[in-house]
C-alpha positions in Angstrom: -1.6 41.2 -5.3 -2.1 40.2 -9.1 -3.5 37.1 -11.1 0.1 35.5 -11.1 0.4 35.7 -7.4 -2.8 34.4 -6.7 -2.6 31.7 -9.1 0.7 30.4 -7.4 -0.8 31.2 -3.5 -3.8 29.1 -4.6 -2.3 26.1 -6.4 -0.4 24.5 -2.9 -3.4 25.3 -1.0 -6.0 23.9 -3.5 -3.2 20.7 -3.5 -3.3 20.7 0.3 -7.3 20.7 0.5 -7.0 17.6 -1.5 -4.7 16.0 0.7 -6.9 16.3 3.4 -10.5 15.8 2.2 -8.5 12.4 0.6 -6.9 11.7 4.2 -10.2 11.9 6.2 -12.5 10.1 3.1 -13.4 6.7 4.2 -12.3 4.4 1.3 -14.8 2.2 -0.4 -14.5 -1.8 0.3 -12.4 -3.7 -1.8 -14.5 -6.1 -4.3 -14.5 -9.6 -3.6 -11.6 -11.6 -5.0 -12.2 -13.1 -8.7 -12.2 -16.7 -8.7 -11.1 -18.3 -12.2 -13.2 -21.3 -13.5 -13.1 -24.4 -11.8 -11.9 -26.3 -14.3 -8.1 -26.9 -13.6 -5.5 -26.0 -16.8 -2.5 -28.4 -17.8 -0.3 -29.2 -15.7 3.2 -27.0 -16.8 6.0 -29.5 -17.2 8.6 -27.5 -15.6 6.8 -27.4 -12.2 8.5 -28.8 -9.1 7.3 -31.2 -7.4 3.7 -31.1 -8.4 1.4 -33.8 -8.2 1.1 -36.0 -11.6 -2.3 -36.8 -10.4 -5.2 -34.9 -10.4 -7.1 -34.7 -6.4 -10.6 -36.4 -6.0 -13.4 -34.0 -5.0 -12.4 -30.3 -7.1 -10.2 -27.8 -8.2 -6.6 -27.9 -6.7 -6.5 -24.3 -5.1 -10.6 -24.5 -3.4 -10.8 -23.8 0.4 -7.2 -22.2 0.0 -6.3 -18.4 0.8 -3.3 -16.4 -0.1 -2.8 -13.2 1.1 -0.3 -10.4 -0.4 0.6 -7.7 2.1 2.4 -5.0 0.2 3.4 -1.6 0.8 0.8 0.4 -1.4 2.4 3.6 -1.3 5.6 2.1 -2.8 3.3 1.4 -6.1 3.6 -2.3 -5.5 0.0 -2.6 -6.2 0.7 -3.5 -10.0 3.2 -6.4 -8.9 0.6 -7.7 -6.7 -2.1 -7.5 -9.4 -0.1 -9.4 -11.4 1.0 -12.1 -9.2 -2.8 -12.2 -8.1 -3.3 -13.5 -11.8 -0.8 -16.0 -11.9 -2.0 -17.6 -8.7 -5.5 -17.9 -9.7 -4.3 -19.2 -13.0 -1.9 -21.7 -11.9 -4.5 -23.1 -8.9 -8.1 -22.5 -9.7 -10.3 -22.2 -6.9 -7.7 -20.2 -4.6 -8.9 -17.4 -2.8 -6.1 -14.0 -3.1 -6.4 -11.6 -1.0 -4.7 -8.3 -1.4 -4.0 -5.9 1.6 -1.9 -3.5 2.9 1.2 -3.6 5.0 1.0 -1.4 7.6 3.9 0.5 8.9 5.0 0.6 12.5 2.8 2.2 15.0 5.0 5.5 16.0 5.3 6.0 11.8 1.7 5.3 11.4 0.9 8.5 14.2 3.3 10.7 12.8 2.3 10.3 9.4 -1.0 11.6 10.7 0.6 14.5 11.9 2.2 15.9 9.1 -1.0 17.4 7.6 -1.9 18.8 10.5 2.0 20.6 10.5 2.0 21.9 7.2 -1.6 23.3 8.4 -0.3 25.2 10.8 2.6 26.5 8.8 0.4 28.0 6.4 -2.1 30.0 9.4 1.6 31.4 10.5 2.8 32.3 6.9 -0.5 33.8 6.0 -1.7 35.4 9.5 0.8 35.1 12.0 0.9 38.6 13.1 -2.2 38.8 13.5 -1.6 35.2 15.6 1.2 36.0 18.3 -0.6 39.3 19.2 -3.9 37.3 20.3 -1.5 34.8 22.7 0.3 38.1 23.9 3.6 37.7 21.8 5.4 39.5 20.0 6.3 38.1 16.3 9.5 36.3 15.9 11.8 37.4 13.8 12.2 34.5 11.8 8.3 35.0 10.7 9.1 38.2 8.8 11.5 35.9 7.0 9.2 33.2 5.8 6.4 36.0 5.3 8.9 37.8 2.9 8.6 34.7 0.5 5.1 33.4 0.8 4.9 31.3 -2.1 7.9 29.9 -1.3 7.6 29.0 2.2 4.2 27.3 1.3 5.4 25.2 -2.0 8.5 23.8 0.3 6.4 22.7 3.4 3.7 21.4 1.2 6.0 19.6 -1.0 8.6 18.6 1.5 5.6 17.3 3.7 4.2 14.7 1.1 7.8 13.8 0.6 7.8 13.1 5.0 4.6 11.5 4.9 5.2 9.0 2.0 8.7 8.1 3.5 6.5 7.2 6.9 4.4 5.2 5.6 6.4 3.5 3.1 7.6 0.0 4.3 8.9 -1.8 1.5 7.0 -5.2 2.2 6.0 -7.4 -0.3 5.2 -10.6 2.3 2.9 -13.8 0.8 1.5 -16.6 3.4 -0.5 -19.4 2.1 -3.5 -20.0 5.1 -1.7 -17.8 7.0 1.6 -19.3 7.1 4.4 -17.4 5.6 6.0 -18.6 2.1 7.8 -15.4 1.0 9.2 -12.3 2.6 10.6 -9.2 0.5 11.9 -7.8 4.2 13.8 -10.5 5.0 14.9 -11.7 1.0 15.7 -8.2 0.1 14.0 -8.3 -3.7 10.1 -9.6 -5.4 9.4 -13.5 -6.2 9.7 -14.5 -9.2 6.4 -15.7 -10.6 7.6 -18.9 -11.3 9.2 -19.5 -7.9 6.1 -18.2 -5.7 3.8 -20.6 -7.9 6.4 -23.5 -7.1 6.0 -22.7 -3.4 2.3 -22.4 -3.2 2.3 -25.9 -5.0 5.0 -27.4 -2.4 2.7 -26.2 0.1 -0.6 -27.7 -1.2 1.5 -31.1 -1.5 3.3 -31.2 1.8 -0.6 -30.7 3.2 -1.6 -33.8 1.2 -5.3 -32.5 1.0 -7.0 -29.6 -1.0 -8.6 -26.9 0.8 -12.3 -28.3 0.2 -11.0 -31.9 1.9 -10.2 -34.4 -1.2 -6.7 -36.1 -0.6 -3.9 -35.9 -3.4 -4.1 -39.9 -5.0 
């Protein structure tokens, strides 16, 4: 076997030892939130239905949470960073919270099993007749096919098994609540607020309440 070959044997196995030390690597904690100053900016004048008063007792967003679930391996995460920042711009003092959205339970399991296929793939392309002969079988005959084309066989299961995995836990979501009540869903409206229609719903909110988070009552 010469340098080229091993070079291209190596690269989708090096690749696929990645995948895995990065599947089983517990993930550091997420930082806590960033809270802008408490001092509360202008009011815009092309708000809706926002209070022309300011609320006794602190900023308008304090005591407040609003969570983002997205799907993070749909890159979403930089539409959520940036509506993060509008929110704590537009109500100072609110918490955002940013999490995943998980997919369904049945996609979640078989997204798990998709490394360990592609895994197995490779022990048959690489020793399988060493592997039937140890169970007392004899080995296929579609083995000597995929064994005929190594690099090939390898590159299209690793390739075509990110392309599974991704698609299984991919879910498309993009859902907002405001204290855990729902004011925006991307799975049931089909597209992304627009930043100034998700600020003008977290302010609806906060009014229809007709207290801040830390207790003061809109005057």
């Amino acid at each position: 076997m010469d340098r080229a070959q091993i070079i291209l044997l190596g690269l989708p196995l090096f690749l696929f030892c990645s995948d895995i030390l990065n599947l089983f690597t517990l993930r550091p904690p997420p930082p806590p939130p960033h809270k802008a100053p408490q001092k509360p900016p202008p009011l815009p004048k092309d708000s809706l239905a926002f209070p022309s008063q300011k609320p006794r007792g602190g900023a308008i967003g304090v005591g407040n949470t609003v969570k983002i679930s997205f799907c993070t391996s749909c890159s979403y995460k930089g539409t959520a960073v940036t509506m993060t920042k509008m929110i704590e711009s537009a109500f100072p003092g609110i918490e955002v919270v940013l999490s995943n959205y998980p997919p369904a339970l049945p996609k979640r399991v078989l997204s798990k099993l998709v490394p360990v296929i592609q895994f197995g793939m490779f022990g048959l392309v690489m020793g399988g007749e060493q592997l039937f002969p140890m169970v007392g079988m004899a080995p296929p005959p579609w083995l000597y096919s995929l064994r005929a084309n190594r690099f090939g066989t390898m590159a299209s299961t690793w390739l075509l098994g990110n392309a599974l995995q991704s698609f299984l836990q991919g879910t498309g979501a993009f859902e907002v609540s405001l204290n855990d009540e729902l004011i925006f869903s991307k799975l049931e409206e089909g597209r992304f607020p627009g930043e100034i229609e998700l600020r003008d719903a977290i302010g609806r909110k906060l009014v229809n309440s007709g207290i801040t988070g830390d207790g003061a009552l809109w005057t």
